[in-house]
DSSP file (Angstrom, degrees, kcal/mol; ACC not computed):
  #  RESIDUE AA STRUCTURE BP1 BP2  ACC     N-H-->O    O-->H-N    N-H-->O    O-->H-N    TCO  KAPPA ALPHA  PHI   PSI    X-CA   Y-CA   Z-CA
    1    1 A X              0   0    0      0, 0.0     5,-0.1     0, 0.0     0, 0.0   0.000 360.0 360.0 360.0 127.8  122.3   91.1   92.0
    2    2 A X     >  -     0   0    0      1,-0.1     4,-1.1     3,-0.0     5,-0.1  -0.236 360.0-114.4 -55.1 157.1  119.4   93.6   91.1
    3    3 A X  H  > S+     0   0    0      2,-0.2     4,-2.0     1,-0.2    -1,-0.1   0.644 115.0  62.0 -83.6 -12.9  120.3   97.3   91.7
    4    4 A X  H  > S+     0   0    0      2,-0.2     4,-2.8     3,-0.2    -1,-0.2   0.825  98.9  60.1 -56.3 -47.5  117.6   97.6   94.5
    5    5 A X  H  > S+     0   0    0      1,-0.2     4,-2.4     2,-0.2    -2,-0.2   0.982 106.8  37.5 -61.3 -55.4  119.5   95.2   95.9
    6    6 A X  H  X S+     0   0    0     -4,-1.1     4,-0.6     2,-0.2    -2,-0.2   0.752 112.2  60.6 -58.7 -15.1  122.8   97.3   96.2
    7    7 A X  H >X S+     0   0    0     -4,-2.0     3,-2.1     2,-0.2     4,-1.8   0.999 107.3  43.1 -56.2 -67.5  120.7  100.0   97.0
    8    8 A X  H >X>S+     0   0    0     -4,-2.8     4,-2.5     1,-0.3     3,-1.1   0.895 113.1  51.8 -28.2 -70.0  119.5   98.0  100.0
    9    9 A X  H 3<5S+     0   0    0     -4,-2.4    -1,-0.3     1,-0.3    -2,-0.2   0.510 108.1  55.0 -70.9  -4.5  123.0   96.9  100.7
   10   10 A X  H <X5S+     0   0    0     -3,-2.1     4,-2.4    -4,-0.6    -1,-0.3   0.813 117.1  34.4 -58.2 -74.0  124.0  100.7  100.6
   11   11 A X  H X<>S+     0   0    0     -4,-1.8     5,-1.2    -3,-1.1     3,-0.6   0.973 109.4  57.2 -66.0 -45.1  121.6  101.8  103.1
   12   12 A X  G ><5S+     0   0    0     -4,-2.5     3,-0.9     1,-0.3    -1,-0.2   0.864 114.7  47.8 -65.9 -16.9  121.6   98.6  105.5
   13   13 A X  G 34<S+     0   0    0     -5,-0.5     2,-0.3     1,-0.3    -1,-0.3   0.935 107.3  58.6 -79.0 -34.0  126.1   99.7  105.6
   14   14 A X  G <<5S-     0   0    0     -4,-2.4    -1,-0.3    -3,-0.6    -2,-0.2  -0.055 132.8-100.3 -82.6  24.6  124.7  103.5  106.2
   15   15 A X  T < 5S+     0   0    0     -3,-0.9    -3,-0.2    -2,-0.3     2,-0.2   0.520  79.3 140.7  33.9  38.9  122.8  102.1  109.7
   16   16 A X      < -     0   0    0     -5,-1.2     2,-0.4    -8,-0.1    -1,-0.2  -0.418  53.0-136.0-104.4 145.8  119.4  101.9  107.8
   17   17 A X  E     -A   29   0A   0     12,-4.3    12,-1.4    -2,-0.2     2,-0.5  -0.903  21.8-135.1 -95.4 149.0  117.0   98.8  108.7
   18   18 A X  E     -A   28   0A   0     -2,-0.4    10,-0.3    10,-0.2     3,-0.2  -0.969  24.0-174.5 -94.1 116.1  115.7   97.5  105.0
   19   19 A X  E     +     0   0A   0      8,-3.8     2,-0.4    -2,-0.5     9,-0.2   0.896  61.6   3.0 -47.1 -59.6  111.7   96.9  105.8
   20   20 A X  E     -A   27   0A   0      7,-0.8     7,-3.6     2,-0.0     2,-0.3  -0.972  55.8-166.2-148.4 130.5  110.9   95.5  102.5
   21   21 A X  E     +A   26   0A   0     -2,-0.4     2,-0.2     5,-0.3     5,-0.2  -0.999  18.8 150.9-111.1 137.4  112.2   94.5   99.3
   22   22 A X        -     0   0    0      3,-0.8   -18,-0.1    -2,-0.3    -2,-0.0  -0.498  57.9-106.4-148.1 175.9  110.6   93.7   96.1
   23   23 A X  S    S+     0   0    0     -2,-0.2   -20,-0.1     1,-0.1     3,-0.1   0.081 122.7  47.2-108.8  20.2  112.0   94.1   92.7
   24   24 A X  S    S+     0   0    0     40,-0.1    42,-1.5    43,-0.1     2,-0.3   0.607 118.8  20.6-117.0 -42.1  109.7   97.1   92.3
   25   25 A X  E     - B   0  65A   0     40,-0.2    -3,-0.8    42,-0.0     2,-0.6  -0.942  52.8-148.7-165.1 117.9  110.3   99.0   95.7
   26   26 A X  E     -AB  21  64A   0     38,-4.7    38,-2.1    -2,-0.3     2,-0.7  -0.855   8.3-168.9-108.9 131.3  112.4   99.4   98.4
   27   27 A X  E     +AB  20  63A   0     -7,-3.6    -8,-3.8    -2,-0.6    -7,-0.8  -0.726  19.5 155.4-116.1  93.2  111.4  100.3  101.9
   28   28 A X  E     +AB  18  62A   0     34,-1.9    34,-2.8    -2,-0.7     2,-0.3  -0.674   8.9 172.7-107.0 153.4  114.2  101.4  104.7
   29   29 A X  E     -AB  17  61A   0    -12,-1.4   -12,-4.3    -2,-0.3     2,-0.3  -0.932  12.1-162.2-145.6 167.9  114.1  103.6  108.1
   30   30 A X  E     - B   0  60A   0     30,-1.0    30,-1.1    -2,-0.3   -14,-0.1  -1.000  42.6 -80.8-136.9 138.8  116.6  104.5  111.0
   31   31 A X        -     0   0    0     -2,-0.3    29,-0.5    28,-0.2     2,-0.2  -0.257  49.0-112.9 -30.1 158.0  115.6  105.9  114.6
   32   32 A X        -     0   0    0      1,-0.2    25,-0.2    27,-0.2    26,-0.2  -0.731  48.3 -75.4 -99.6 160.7  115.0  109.3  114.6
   33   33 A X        -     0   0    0     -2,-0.2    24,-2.8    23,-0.2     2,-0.5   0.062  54.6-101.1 -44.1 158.0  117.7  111.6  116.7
   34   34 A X        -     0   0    0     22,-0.2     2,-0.3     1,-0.1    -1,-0.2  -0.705  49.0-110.0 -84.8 136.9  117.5  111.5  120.7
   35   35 A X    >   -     0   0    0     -2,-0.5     3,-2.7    20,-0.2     4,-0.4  -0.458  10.6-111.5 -56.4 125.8  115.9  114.4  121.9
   36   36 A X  T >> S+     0   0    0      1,-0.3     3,-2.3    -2,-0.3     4,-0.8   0.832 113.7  56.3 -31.5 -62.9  117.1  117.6  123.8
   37   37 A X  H 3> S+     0   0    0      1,-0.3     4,-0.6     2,-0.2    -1,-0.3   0.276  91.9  64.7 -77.7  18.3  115.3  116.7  126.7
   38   38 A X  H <> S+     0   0    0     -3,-2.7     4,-1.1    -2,-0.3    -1,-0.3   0.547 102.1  52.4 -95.1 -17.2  116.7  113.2  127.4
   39   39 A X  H <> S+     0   0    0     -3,-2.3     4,-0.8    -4,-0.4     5,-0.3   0.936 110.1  46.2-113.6 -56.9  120.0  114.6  128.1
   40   40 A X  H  X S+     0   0    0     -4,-0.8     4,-2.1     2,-0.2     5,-0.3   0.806 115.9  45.6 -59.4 -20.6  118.6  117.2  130.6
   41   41 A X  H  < S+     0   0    0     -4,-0.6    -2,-0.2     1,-0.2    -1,-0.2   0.913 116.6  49.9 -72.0 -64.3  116.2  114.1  132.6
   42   42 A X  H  < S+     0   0    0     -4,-1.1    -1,-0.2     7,-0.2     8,-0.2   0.686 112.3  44.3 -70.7  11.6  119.4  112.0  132.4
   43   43 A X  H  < S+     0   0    0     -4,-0.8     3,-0.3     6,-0.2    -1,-0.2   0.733 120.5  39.2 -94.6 -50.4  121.5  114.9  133.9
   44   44 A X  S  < S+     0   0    0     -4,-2.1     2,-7.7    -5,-0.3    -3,-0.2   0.940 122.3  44.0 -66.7 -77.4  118.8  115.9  136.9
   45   45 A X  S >> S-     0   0    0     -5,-0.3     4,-6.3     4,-0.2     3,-1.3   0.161  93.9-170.7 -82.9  53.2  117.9  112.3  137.6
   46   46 A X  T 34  +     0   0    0     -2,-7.7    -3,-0.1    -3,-0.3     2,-0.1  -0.441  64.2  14.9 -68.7 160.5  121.5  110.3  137.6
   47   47 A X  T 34 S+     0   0    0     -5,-0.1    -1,-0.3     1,-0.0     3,-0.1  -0.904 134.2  35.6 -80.4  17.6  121.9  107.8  137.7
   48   48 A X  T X4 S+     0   0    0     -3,-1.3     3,-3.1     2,-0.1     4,-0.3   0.772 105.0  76.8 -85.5 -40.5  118.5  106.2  136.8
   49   49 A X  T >< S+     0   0    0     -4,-6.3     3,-2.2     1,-0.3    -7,-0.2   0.651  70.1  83.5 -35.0 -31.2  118.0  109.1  134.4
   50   50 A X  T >> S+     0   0    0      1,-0.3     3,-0.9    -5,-0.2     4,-0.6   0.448  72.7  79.7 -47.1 -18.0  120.4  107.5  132.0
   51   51 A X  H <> S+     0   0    0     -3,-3.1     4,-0.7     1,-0.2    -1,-0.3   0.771  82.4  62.5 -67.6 -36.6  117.5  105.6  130.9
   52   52 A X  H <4 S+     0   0    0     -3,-2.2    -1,-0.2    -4,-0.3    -2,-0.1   0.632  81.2  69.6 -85.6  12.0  116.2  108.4  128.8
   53   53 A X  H <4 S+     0   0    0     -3,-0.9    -1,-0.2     1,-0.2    -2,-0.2   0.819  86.6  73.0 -83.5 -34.8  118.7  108.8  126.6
   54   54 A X  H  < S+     0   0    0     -4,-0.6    -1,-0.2   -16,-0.1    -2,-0.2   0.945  79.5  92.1 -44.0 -36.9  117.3  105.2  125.4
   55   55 A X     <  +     0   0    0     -4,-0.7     2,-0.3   -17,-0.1   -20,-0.2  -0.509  58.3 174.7 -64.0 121.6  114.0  107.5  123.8
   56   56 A X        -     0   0    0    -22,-0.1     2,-0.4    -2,-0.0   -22,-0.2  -0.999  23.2 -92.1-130.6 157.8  114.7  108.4  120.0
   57   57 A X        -     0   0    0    -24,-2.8   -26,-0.0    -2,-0.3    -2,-0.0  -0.919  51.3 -46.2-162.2 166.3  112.6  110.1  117.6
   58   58 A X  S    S-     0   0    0     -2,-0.4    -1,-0.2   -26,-0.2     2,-0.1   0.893  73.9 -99.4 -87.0 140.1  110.2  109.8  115.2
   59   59 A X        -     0   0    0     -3,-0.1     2,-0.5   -27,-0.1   -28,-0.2  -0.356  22.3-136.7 -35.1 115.5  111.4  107.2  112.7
   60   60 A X  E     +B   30   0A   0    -30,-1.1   -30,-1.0   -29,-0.5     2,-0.3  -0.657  34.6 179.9 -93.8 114.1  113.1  108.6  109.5
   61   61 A X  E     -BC  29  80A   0     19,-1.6    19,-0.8    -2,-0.5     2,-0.4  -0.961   8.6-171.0-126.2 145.1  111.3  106.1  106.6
   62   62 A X  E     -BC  28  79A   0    -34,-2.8   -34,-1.9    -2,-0.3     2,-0.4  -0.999   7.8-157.7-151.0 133.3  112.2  106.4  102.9
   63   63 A X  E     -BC  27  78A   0     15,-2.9    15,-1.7    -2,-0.4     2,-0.6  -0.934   8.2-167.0-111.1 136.6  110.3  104.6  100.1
   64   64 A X  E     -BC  26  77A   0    -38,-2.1   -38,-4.7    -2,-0.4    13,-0.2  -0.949   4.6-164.0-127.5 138.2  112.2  104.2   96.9
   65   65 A X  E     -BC  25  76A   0     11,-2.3    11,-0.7    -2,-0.6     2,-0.3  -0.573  16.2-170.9 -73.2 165.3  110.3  103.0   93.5
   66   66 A X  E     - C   0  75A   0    -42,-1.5     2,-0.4     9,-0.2     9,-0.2  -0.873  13.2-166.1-137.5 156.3  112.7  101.7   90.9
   67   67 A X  E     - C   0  74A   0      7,-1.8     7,-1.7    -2,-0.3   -43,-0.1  -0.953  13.9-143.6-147.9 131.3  112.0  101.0   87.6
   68   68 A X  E     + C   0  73A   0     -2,-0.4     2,-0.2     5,-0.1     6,-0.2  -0.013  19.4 172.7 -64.7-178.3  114.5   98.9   85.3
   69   69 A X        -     0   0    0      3,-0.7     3,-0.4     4,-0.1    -2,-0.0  -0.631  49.3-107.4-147.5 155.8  115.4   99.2   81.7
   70   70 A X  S    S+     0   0    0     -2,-0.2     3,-0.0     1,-0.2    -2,-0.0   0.833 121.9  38.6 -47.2 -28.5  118.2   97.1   80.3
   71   71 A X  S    S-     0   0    0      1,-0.1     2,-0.3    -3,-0.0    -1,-0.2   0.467 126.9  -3.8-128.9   2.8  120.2  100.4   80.1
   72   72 A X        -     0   0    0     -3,-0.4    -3,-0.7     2,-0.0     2,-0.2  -0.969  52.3-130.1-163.0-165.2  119.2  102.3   83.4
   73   73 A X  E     -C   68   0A   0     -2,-0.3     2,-0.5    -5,-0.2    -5,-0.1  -0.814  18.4-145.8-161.8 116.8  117.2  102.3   86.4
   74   74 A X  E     -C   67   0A   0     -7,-1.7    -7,-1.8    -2,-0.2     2,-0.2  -0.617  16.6-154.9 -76.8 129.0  115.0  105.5   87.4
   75   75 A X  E     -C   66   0A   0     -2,-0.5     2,-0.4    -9,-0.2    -9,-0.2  -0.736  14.4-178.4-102.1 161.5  114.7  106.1   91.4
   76   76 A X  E     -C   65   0A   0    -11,-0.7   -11,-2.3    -2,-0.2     2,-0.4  -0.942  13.8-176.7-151.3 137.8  111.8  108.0   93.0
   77   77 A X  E     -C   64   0A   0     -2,-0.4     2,-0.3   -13,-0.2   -13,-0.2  -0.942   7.8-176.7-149.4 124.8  112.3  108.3   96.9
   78   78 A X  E     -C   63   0A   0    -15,-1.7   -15,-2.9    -2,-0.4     2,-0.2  -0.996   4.2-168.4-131.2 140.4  109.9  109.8   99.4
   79   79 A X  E     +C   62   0A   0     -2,-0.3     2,-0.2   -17,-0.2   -17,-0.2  -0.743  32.7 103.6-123.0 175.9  110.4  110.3  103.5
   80   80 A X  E     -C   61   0A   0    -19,-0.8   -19,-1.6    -2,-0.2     2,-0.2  -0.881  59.7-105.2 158.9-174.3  108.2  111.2  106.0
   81   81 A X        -     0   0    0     -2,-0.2     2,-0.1   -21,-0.1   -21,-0.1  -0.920  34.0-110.4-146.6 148.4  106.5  109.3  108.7
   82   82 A X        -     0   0    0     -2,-0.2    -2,-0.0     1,-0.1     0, 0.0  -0.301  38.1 -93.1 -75.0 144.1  102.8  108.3  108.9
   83   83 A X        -     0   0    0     -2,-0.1     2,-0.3     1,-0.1    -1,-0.1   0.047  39.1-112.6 -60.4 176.5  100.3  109.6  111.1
   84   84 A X        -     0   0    0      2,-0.0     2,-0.2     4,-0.0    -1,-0.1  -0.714  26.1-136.1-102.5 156.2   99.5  107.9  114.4
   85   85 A X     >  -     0   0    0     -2,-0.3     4,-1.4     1,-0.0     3,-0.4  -0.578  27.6-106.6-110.5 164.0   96.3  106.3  114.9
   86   86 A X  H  > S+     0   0    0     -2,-0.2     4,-1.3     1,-0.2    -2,-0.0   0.513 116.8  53.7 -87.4 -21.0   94.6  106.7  117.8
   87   87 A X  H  > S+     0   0    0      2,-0.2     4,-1.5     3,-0.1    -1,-0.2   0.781 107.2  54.8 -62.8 -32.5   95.1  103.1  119.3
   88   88 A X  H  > S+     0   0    0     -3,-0.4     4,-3.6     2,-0.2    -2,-0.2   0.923 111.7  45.2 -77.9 -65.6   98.9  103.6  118.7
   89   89 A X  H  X S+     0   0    0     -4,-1.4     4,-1.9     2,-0.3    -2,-0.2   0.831 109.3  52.3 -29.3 -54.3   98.4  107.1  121.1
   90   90 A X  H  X S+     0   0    0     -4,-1.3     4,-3.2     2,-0.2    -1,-0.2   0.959 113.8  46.7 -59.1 -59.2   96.2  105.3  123.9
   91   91 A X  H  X S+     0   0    0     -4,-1.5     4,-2.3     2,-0.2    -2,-0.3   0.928 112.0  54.1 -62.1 -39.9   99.4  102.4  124.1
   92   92 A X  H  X S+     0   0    0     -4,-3.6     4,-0.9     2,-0.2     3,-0.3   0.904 108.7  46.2 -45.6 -86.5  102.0  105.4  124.2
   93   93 A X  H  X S+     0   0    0     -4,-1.9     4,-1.3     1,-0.3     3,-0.5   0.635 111.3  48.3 -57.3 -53.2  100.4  106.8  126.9
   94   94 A X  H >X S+     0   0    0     -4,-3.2     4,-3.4     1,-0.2     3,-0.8   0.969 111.6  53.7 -24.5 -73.9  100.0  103.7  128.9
   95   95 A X  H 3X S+     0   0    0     -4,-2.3     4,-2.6    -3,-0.3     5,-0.4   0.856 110.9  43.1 -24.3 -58.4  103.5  103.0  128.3
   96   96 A X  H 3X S+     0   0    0     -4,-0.9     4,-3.8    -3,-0.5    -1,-0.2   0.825 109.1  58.2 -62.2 -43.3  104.5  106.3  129.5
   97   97 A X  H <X S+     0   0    0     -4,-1.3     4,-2.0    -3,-0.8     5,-0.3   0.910 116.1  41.5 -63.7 -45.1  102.1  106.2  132.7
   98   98 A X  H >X S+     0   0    0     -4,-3.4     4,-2.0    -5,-0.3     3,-0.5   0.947 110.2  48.8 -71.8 -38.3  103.9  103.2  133.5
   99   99 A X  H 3X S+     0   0    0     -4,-2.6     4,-2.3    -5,-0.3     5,-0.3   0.952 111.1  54.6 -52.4 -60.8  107.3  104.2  132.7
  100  100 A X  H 3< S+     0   0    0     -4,-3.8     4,-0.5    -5,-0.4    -2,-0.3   0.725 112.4  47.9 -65.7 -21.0  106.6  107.5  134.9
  101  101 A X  H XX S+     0   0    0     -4,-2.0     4,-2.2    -3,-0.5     3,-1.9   0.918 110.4  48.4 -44.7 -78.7  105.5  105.0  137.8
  102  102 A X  H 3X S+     0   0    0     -4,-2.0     4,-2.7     1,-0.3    -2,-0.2   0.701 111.2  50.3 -20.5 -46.4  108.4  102.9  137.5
  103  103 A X  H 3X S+     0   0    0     -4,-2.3     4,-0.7    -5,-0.2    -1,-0.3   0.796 108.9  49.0 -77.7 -33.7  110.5  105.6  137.6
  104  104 A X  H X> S+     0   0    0     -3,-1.9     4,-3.6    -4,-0.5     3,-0.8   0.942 107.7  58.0 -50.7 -68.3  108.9  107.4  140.8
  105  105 A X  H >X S+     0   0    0     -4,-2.2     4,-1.5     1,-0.3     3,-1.4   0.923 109.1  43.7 -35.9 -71.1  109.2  104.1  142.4
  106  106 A X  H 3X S+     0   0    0     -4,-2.7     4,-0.8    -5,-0.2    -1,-0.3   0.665 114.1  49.8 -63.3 -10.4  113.4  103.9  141.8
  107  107 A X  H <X S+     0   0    0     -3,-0.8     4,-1.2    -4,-0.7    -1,-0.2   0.698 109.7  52.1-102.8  -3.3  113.8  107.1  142.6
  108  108 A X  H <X S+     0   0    0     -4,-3.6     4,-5.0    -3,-1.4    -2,-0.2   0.895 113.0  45.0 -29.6 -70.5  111.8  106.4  145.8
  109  109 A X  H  X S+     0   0    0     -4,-1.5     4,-1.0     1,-0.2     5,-0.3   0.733 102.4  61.3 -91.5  -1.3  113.6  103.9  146.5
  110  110 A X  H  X S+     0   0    0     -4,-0.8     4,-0.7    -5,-0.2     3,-0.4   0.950 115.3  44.6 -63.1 -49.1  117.2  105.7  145.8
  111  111 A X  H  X S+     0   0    0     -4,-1.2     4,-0.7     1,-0.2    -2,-0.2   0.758 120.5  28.6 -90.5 -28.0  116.0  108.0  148.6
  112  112 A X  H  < S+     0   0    0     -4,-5.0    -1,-0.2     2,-0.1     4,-0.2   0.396  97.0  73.0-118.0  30.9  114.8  106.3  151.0
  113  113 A X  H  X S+     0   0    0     -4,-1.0     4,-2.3    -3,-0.4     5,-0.3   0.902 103.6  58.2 -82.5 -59.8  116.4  102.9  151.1
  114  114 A X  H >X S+     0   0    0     -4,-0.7     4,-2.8    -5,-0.3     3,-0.9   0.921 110.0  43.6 -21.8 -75.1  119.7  105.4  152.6
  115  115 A X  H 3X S+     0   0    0     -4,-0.7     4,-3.7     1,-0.2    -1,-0.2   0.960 112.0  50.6 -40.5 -48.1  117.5  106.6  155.3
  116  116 A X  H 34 S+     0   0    0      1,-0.2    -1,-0.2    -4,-0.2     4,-0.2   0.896 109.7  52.2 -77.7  -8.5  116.1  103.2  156.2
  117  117 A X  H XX S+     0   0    0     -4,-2.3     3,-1.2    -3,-0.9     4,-0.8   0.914 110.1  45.3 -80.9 -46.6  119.4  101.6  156.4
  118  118 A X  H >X S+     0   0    0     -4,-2.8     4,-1.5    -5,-0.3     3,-0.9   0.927 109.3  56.2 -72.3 -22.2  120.8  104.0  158.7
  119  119 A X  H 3< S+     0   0    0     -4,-3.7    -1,-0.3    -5,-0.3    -2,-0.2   0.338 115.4  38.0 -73.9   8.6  117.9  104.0  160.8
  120  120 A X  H <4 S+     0   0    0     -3,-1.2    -1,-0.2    -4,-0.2    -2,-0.2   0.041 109.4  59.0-115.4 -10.2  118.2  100.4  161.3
  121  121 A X  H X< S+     0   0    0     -3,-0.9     3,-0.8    -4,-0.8    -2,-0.2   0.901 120.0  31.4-105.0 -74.7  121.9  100.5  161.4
  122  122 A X  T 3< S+     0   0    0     -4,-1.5    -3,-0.2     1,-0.3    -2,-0.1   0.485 111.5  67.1 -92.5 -23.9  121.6  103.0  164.7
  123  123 A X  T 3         0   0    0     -5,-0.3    -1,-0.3     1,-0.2    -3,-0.1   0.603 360.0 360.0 -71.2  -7.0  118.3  101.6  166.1
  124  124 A X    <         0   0    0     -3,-0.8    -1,-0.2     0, 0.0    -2,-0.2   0.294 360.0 360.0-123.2 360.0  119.4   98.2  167.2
């Protein structure tokens, strides 16, 4: 086994995904943390709200070079995350519009499915 490879096998134990491996290069990420404001939307809107704790973000990605020699192996490692292109932005926002329907809807129908049952329970 190559040392890129235990590196990989390092990270993938440390809850890292490995992207790519090569015997030049390694490429790993994890979720980024959930966000402050998932915990207050899943606090106001229980129990559907719980859903937003499911949002993490931005992806944490770390590229590492190596380069062997019989007698060592130099690492070079840079993180960040790359910008979003403007296609990526447009699908977010769909997503979101829809998610924010979806979410209207169930909490629609958390409030007035009660009502229509008891008016239907006392009407008849």
């Amino acid at each position: 086994m190559n040392s890129l490879q235990d590196v990989a096998a390092a990270y993938a134990r440390s809850g890292w995904s490995v992207s790519s491996l090569t015997n030049e290069h390694l490429i790993v990420s994890k979720p980024g943390p959930t966000p402050g404001w998932t915990i207050l939307v899943a606090i106001v809107f229980f129990p559907i709200g719980l859903l937003a704790l499911l949002v993490k973000g931005p992806p944490t990605t770390e590229v590492i070079v190596a380069t062997e020699t019989e007698t060592a192996m130099a690492r070079l490692s840079f993180g960040g995350s790359a910008p979003v292109s403007p296609e990526q932005v447009a699908a977010n926002r769909r997503r979101l519009k829809r998610g924010l329907v979806i979410l209207a809807l169930a909490i629609a129908a958390c409030v007035l499915l009660p009502s229509l049952l008891y008016y239907l329970k006392f009407s008849g």
